[in-house]
N, C-alpha and C positions, 0 to 999 in steps of 0.2 A: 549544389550550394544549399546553404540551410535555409528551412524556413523559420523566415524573421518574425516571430510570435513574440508579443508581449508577454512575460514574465510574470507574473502578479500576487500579488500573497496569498490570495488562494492555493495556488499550484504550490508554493513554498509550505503551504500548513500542507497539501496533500501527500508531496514529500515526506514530510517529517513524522505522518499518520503514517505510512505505508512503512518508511524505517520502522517508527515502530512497532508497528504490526510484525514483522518479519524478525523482529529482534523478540521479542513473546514465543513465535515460532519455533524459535531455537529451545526454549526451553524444555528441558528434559522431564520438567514436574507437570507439564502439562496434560491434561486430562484428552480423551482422545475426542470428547463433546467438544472442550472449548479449543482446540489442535483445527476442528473442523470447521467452528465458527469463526477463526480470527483467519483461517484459507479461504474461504469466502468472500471474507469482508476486502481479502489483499485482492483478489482476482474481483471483484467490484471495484476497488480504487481505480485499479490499473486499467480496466474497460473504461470508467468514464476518463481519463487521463491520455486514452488513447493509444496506451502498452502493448495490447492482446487483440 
C-alpha cells in the first residue's frame, strides 16, 4: 500500500525544479561546466526528495 504523505507546495516547486533541471540537460548547447553543474544540482533535489 502506499504511503500516505501529505503533498505540499514544496514537493510541487521541487518537482517543477527538477523537470526543469533535466529539461536544460537535454540541451545540446550546453557547456560541459554547466552539463555538470545542473547534474549535480538534479541528484541533490532527488537525495533530499528521497529519489536516490
Amino acid at each position: 500500500m502506499a504511503e500516505n504523505k501529505n503533498y505540499t507546495c514544496n514537493d510541487y516547486r521541487e518537482e517543477m525544479i527538477l523537470l526543469a533541471l533535466r529539461r536544460k540537460l537535454a540541451d545540446k548547447d550546453l557547456s560541459e561546466a554547466e552539463k555538470k553543474r545542473v547534474q549535480n544540482e538534479i541528484r541533490r533535489i532527488e537525495s533530499q526528495m528521497g529519489m536516490s
